[in-house]
N, CA, C and O of each residue as an XYZ file, in Angstrom:
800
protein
N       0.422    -12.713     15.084
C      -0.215    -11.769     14.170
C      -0.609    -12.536     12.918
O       0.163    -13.094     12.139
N      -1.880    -12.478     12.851
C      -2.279    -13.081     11.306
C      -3.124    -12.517     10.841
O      -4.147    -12.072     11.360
N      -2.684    -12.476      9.564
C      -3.840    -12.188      8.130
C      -4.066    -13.077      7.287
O      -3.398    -13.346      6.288
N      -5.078    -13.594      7.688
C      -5.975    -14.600      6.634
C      -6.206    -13.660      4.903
O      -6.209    -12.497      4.501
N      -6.383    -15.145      4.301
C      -6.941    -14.490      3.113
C      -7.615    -14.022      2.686
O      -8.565    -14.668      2.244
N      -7.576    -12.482      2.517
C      -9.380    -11.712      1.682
C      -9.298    -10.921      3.470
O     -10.402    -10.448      3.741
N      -8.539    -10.774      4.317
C      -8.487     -9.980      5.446
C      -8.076     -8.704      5.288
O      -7.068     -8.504      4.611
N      -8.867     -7.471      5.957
C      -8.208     -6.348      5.824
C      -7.705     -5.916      7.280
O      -8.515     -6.165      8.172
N      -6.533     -5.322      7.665
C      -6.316     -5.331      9.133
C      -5.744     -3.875      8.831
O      -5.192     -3.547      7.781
N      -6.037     -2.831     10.246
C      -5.078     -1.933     10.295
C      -3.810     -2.168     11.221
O      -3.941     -3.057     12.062
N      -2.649     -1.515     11.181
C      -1.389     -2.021     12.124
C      -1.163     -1.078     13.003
O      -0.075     -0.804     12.497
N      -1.229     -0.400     13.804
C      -0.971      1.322     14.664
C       0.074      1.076     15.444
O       0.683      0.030     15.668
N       0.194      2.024     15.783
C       1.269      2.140     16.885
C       1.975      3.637     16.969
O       1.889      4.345     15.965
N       2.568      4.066     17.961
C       3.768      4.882     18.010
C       4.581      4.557     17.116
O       4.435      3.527     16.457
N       5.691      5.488     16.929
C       6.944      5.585     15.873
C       7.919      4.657     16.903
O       7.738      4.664     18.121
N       8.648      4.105     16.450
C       9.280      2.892     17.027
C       9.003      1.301     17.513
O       9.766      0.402     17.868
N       7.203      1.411     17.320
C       6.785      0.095     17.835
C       7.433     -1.094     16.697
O       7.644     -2.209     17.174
N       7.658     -0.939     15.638
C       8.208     -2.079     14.740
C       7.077     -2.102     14.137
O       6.624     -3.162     14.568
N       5.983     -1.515     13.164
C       5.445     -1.350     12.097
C       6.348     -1.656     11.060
O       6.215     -2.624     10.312
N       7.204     -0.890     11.013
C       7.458     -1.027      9.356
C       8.904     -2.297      9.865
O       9.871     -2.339      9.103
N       8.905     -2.626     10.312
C       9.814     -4.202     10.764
C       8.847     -5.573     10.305
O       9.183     -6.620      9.752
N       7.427     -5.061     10.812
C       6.519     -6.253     10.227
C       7.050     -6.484      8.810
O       7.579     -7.515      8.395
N       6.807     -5.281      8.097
C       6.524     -5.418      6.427
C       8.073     -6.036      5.620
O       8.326     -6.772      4.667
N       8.848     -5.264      6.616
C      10.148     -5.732      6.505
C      10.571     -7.615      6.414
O      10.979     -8.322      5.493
N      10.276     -7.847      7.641
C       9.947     -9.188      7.835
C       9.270    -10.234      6.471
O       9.501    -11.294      5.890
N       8.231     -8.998      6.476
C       7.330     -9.825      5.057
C       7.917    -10.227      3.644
O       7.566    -10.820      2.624
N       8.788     -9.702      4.059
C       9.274     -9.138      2.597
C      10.722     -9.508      2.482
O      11.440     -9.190      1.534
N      11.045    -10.124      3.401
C      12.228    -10.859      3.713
C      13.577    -10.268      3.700
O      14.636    -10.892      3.627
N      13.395     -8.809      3.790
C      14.399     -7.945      4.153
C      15.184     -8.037      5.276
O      16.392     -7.804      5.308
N      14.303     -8.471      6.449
C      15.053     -8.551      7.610
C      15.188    -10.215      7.869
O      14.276    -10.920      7.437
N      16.174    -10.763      8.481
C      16.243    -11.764      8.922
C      16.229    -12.283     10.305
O      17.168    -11.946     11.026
N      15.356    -13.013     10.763
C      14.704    -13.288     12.156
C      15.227    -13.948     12.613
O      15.588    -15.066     12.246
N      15.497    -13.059     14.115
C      16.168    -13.896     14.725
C      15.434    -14.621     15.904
O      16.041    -14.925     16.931
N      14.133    -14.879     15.720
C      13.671    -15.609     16.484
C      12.082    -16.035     16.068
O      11.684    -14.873     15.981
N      11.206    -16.624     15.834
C       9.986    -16.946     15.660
C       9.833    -17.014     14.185
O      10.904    -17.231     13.619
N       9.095    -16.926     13.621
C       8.946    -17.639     12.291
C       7.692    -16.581     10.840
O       6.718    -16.095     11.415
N       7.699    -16.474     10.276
C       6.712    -16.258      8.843
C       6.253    -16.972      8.260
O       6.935    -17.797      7.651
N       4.758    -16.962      8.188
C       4.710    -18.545      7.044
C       3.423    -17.452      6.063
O       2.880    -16.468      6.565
N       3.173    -17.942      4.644
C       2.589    -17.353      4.017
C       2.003    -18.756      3.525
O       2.689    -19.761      3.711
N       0.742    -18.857      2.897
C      -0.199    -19.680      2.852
C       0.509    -21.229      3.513
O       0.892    -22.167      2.815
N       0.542    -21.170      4.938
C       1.005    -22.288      5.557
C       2.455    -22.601      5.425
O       2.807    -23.746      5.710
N       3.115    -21.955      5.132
C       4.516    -22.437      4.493
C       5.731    -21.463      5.394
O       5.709    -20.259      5.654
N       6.400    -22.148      5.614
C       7.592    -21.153      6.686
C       8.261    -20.201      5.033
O       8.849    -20.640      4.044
N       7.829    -18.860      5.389
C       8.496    -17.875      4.089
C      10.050    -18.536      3.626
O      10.210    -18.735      2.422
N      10.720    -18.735      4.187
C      12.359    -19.398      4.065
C      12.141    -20.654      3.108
O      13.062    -21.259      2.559
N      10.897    -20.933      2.998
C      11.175    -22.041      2.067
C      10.615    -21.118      0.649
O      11.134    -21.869     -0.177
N      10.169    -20.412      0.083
C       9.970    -19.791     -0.731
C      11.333    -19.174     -1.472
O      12.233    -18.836     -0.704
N      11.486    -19.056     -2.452
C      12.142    -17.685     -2.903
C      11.976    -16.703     -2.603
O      10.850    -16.424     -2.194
N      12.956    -15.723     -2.648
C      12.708    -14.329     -2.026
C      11.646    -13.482     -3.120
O      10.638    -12.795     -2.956
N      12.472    -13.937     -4.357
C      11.337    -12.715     -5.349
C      10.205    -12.996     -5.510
O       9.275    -12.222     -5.734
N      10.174    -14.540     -5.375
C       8.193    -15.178     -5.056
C       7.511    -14.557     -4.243
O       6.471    -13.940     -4.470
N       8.167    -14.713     -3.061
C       7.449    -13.673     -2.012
C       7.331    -12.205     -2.276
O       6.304    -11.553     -2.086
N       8.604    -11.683     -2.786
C       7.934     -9.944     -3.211
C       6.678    -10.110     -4.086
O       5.645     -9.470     -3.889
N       6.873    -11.190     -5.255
C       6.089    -11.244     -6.186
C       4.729    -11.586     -5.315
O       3.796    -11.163     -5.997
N       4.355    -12.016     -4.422
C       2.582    -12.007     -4.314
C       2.252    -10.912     -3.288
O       1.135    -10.723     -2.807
N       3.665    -10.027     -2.942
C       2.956     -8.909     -2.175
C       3.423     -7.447     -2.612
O       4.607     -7.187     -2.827
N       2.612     -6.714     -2.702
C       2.416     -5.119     -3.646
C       1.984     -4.198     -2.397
O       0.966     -4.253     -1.707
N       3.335     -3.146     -2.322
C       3.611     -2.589     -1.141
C       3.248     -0.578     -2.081
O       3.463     -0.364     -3.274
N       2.826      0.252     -1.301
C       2.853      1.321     -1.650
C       3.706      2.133     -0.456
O       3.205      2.150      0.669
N       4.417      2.506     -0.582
C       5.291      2.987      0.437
C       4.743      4.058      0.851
O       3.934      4.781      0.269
N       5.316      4.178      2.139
C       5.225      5.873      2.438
C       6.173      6.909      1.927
O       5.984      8.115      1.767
N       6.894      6.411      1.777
C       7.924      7.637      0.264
C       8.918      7.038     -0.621
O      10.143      6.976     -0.729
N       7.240      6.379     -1.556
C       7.606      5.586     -2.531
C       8.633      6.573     -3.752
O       8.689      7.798     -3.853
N       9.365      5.506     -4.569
C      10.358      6.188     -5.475
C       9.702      6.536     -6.811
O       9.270      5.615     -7.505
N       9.602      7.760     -7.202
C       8.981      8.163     -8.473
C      10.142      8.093     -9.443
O      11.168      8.527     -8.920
N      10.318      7.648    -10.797
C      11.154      7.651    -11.435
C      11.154      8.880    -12.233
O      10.299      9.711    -11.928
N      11.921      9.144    -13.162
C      12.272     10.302    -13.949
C      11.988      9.425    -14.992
O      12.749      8.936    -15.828
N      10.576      9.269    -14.803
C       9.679      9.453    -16.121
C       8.330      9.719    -16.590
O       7.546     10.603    -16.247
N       8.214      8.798    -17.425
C       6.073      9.675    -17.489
C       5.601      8.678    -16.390
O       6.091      7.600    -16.052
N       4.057      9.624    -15.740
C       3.237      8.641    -15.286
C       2.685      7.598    -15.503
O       1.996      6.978    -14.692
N       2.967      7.239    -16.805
C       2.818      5.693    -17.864
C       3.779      4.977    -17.295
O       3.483      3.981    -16.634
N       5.120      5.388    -17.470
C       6.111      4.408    -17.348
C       6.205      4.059    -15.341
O       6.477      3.078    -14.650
N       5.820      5.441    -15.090
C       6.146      4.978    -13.550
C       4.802      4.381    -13.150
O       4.589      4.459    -11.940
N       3.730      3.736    -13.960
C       2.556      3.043    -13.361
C       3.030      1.480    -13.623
O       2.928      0.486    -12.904
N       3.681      1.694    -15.153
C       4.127     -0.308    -15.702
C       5.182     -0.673    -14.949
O       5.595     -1.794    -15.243
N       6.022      0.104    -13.706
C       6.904     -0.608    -13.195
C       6.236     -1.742    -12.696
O       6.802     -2.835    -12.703
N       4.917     -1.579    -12.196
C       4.199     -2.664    -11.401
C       3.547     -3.518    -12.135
O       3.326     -4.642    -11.683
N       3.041     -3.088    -13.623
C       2.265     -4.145    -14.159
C       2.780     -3.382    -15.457
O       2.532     -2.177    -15.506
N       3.676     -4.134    -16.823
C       4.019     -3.947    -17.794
C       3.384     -4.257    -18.712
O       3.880     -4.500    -19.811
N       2.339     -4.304    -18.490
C       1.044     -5.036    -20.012
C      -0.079     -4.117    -19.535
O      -0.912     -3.939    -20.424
N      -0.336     -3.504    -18.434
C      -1.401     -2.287    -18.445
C      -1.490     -1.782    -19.199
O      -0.464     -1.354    -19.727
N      -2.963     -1.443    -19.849
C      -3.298     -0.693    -20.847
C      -3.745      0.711    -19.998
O      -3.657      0.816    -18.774
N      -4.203      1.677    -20.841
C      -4.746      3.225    -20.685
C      -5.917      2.549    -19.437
O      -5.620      2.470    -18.245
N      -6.849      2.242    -19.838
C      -8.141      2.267    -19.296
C      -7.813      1.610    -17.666
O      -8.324      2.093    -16.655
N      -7.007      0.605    -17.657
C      -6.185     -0.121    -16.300
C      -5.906      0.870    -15.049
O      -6.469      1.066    -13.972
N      -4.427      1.559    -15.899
C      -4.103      2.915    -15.577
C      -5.239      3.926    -15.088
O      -4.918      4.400    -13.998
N      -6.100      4.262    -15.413
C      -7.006      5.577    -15.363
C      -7.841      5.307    -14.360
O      -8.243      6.268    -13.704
N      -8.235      4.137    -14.054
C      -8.795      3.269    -13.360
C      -8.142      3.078    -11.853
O      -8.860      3.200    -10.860
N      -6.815      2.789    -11.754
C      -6.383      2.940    -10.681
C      -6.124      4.046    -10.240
O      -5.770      3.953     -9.064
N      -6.126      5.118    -10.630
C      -5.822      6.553    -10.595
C      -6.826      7.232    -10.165
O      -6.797      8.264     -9.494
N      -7.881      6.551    -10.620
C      -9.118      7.214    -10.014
C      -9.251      6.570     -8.532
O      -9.808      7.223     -7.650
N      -8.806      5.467     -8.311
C      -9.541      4.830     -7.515
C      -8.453      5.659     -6.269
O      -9.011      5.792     -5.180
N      -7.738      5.928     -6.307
C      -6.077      6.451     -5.779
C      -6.289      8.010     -5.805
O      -5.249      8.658     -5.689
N      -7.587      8.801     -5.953
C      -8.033      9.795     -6.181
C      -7.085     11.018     -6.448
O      -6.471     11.858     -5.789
N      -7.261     10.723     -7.584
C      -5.756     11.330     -8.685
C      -6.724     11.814     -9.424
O      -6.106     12.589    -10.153
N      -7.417     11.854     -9.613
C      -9.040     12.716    -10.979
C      -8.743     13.944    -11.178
O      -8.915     14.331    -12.334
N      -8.176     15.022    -10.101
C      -8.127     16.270    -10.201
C      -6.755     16.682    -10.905
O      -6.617     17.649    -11.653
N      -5.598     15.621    -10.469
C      -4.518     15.594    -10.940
C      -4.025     15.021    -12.446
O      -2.995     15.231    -13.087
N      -4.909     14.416    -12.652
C      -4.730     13.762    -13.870
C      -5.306     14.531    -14.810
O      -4.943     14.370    -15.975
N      -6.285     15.490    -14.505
C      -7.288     16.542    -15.526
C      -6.329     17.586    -15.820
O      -6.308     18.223    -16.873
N      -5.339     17.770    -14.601
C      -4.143     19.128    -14.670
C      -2.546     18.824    -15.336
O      -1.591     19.585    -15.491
N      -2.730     17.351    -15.649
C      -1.404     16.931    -16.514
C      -1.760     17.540    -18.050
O      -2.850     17.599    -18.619
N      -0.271     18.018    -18.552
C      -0.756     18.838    -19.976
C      -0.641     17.541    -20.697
O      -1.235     17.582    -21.774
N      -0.071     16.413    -20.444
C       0.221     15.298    -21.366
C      -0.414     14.035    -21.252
O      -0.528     12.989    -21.892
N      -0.823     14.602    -20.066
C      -1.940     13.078    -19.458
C      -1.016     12.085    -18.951
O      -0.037     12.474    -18.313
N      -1.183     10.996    -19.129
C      -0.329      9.624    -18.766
C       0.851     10.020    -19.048
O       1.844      9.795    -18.356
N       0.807     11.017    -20.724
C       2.414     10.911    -20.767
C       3.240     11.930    -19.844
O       4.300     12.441    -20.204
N       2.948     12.039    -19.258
C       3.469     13.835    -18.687
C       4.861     13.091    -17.676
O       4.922     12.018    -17.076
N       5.773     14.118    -17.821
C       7.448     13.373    -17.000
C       7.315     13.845    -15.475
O       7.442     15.052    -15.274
N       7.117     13.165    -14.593
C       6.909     13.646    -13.261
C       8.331     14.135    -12.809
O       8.259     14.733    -11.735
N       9.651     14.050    -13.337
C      10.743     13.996    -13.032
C      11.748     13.236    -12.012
O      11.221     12.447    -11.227
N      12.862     13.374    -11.972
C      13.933     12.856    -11.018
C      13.020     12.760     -9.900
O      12.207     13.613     -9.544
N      13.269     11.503     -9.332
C      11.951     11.511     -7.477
C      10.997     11.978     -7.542
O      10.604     12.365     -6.441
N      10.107     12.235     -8.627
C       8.831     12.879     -8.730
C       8.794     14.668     -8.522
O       7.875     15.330     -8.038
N      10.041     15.128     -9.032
C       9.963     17.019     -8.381
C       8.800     17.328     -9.468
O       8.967     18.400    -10.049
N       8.339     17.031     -9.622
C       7.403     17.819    -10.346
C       5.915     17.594     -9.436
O       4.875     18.229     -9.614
N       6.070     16.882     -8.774
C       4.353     16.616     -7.936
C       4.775     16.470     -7.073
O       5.955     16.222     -6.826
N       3.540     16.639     -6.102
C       3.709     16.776     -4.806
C       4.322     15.567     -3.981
O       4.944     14.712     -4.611
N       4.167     15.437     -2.484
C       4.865     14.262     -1.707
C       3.469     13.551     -1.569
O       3.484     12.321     -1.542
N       1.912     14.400     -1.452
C       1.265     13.440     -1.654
C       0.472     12.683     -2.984
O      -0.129     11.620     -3.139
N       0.752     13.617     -3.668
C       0.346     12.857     -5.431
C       1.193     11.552     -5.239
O       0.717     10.440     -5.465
N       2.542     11.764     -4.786
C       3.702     10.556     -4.991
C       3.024      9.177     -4.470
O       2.737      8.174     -5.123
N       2.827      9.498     -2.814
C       2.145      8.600     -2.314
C       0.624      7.787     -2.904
O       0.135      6.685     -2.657
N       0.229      8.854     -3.721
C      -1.056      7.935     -4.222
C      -0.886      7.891     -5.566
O      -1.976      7.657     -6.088
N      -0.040      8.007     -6.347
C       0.562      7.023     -7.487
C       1.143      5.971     -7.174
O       1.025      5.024     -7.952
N       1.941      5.803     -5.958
C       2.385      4.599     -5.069
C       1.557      3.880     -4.926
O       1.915      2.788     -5.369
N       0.424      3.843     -4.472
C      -1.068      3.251     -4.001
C      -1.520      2.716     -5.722
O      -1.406      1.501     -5.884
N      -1.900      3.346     -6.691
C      -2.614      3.212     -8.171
C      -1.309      2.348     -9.128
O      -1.659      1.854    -10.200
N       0.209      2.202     -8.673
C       0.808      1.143     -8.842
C       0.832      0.244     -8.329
O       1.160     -0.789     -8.912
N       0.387      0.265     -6.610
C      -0.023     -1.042     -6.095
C      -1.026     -1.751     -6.451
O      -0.921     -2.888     -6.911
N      -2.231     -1.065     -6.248
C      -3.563     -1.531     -7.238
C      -3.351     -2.416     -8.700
O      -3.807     -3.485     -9.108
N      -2.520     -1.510     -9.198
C      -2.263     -2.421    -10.895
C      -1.623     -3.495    -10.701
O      -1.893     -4.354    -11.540
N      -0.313     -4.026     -9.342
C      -0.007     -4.727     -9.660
C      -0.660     -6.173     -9.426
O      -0.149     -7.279     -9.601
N      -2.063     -5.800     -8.937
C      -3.211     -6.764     -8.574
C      -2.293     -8.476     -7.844
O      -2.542     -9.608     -8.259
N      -1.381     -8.165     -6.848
C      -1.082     -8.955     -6.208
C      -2.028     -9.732     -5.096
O      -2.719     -8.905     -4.500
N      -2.153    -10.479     -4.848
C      -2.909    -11.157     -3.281
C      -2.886    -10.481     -2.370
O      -3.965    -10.137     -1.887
N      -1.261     -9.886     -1.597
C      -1.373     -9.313     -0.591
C      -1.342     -7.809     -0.912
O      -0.950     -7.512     -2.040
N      -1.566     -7.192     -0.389
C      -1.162     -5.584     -0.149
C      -0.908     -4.778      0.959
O      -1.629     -4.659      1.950
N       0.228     -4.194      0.722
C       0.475     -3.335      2.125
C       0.352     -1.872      1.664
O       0.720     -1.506      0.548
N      -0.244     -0.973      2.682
C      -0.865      0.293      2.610
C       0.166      0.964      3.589
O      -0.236      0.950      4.752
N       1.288      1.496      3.421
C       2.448      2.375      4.459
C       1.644      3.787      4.463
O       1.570      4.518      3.476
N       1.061      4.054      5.713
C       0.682      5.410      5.965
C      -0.250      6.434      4.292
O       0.013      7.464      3.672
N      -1.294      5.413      4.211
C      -1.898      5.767      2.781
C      -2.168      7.539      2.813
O      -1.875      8.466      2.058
N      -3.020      7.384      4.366
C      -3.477      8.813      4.777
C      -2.793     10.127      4.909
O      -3.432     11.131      5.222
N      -1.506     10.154      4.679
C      -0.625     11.149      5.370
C      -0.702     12.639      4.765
O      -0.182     12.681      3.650
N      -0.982     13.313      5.006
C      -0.512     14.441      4.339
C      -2.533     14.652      3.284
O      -2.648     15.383      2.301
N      -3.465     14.012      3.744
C      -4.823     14.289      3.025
C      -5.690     14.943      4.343
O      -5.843     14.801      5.556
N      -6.068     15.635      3.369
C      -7.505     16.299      4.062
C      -8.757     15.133      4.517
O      -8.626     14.031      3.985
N      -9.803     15.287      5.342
C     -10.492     14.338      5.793
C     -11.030     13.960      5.084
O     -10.925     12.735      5.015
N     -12.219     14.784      3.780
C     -12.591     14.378      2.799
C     -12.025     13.223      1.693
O     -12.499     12.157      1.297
N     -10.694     14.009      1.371
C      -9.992     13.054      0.545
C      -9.641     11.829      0.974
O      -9.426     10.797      0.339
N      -9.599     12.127      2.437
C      -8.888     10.284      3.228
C     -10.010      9.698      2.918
O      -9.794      8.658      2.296
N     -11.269      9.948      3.108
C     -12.690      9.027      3.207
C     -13.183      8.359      1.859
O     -13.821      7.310      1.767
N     -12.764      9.168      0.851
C     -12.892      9.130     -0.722
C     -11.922      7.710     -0.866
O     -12.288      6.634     -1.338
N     -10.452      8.085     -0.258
C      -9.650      7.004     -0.612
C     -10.129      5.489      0.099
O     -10.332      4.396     -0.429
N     -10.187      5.811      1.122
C     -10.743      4.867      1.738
C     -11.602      3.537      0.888
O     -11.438      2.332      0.693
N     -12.491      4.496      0.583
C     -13.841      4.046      0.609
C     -13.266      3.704     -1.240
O     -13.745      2.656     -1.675
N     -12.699      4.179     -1.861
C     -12.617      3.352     -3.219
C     -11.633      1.776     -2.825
O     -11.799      0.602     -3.155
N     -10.710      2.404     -2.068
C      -9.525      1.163     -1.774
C     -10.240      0.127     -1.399
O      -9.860     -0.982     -1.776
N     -11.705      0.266     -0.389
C     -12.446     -0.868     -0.158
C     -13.121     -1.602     -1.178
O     -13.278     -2.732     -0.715
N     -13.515     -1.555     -2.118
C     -14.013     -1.787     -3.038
C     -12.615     -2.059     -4.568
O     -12.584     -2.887     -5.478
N     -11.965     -1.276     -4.310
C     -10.837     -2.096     -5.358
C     -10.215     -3.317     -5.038
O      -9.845     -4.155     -5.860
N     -10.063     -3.423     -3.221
C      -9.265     -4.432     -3.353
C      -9.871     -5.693     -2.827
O      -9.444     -6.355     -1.881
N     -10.738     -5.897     -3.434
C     -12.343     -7.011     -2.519
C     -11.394     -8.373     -3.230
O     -10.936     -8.406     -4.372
N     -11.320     -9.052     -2.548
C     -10.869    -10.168     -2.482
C      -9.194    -10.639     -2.303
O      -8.807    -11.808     -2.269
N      -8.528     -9.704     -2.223
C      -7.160     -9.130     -1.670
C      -7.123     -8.856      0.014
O      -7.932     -8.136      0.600
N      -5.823     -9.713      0.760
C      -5.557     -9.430      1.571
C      -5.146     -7.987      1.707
O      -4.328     -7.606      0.869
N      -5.627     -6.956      2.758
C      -5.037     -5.841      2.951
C      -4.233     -5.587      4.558
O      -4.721     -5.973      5.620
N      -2.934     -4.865      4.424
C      -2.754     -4.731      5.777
C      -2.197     -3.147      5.328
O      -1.423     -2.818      4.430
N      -3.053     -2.191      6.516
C      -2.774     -0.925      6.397
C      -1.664     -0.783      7.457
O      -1.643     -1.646      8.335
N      -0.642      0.295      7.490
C      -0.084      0.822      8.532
C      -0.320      2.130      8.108
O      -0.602      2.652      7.029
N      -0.038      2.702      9.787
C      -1.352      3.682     10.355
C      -0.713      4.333     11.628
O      -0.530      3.740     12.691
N      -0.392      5.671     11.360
C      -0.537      6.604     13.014
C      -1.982      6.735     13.215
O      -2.343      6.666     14.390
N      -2.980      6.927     12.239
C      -4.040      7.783     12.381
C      -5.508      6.681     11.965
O      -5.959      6.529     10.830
N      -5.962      6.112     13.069
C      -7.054      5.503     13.297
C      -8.110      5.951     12.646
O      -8.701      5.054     12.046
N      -8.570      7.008     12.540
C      -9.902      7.643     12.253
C     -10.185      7.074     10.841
O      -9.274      7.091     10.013
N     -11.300      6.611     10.547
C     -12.192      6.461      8.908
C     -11.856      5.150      8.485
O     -12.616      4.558      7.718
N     -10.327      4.380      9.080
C     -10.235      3.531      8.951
C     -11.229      1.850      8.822
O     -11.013      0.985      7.973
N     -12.081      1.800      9.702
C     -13.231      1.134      9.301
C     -14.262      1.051      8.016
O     -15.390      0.620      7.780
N     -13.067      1.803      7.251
C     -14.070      2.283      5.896
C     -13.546      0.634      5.099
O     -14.143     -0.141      4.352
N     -12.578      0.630      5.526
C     -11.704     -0.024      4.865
C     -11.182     -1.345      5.051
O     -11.109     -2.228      4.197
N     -10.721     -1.409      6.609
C     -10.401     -2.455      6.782
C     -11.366     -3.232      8.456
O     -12.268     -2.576      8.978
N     -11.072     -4.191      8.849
C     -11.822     -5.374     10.101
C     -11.326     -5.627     11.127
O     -11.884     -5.851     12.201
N     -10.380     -5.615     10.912
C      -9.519     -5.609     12.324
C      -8.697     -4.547     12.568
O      -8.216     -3.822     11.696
N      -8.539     -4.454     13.688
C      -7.286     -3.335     14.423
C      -6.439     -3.493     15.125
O      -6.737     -3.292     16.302
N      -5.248     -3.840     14.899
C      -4.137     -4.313     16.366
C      -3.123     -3.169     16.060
O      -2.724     -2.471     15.127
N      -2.943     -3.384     17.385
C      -2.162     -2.097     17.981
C      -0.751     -2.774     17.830
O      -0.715     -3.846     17.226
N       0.378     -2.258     18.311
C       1.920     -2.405     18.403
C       1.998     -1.648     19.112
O       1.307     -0.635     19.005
N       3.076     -1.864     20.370
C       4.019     -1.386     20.764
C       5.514     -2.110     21.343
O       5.546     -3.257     21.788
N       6.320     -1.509     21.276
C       7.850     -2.188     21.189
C       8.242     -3.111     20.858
O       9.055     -3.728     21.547
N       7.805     -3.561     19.656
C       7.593     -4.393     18.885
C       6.881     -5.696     19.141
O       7.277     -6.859     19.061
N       5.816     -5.217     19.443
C       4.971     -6.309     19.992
C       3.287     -5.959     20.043
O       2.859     -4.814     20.189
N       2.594     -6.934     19.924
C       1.197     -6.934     19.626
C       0.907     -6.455     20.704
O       1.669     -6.956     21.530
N      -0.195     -5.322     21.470
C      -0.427     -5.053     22.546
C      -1.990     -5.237     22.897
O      -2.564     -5.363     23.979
N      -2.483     -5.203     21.498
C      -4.096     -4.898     21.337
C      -4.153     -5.825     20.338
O      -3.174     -6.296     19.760
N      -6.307     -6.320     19.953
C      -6.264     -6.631     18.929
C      -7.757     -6.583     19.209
O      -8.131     -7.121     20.251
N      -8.838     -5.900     18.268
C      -9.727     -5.826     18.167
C     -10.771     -5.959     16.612
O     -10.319     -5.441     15.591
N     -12.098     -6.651     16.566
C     -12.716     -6.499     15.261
C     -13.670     -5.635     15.445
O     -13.968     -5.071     14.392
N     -14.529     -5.154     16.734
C     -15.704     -4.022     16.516
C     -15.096     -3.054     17.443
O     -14.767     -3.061     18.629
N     -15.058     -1.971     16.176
C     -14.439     -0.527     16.273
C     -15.140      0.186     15.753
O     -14.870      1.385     15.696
């Protein structure tokens, strides 16, 4: 499995194929017990661990909202963002409607785990902190989940254009619109590459 640099790939599979084991892997959470990681040519094991978190910016699929403002829970990822940075990724993370309905704007307290917004606002403040933290790589955990078709295509189609020159790797139950976004498509199952295609 490879992702070159400036590559966008989607990852699919059933629930159990080892999707989120890849990212795991990436990220040096899990330890392998057999075959290898290398990130710009380099076996990952020779890196530091926080080097490696540090060049890759993950948006989870039920990323952690802190019990605080949407300011503070955007600088976890980038602590020198200004307003305009912020507003910017938010848009691009199609948050426009949500951000017009905050009484405080940036400052507004999303609360403990985010109870104050939804599970998918969470997820695409997850996404507009990944964006800020303008890392090399990026991983996209189930960006689509829980959006209407419109809104998936909107996201899509900004994420293509925000992250132009950034490796992207999406994971994905849901194939559709995906070509908005990313070039390749490989499949998984049981933890293993089964497919791998570029014209889709």
């Amino acid at each position: 499995l490879e992702l070159p640099h400036g590559a966008r790939m989607a990852l699919t599979g059933p629930s159990g194929a080892g999707k989120t084991s890849v990212v795991n892997a990436l990220l040096r959470f899990y330890p392998l017990a057999a075959g290898r990681v290398t990130l710009g040519g380099r076996n990952i094991d020779e890196y530091a661990a926080d080097d490696v978190r540090g060049a890759i910016a993950v948006a989870e699929q039920q990323p952690h909202i802190f019990n605080a403002s949407l300011r503070e829970n955007l600088r976890v990822a980038a602590p020198q963002a200004g307003e305009e940075a912020m507003v910017t990724a938010l848009a691009a993370a199609q948050l426009h409607a949500f951000m017009a309905g905050l009484p405080e704007g940036l400052d507004t307290w999303l609360g403990e785990d985010g109870v104050r917004i939804s599970g998918g606002e969470a997820r695409r403040v997850a996404i507009a902190r990944a964006l800020l933290a303008a890392r090399p790589i990026l991983i996209l955990d189930e960006p689509l989940e829980g959006l209407d078709a419109t809104t998936a295509r909107a996201l899509l189609s900004a994420l293509a254009e925000a992250t132009r020159g950034r490796s992207v790797l999406v994971i994905s139950h849901r194939l559709e619109g995906l070509d908005t976004l990313v070039d390749r498509h490989v499949c998984m199952c049981e933890g293993r590459v089964v497919s791998e295609q570029t014209d889709w």
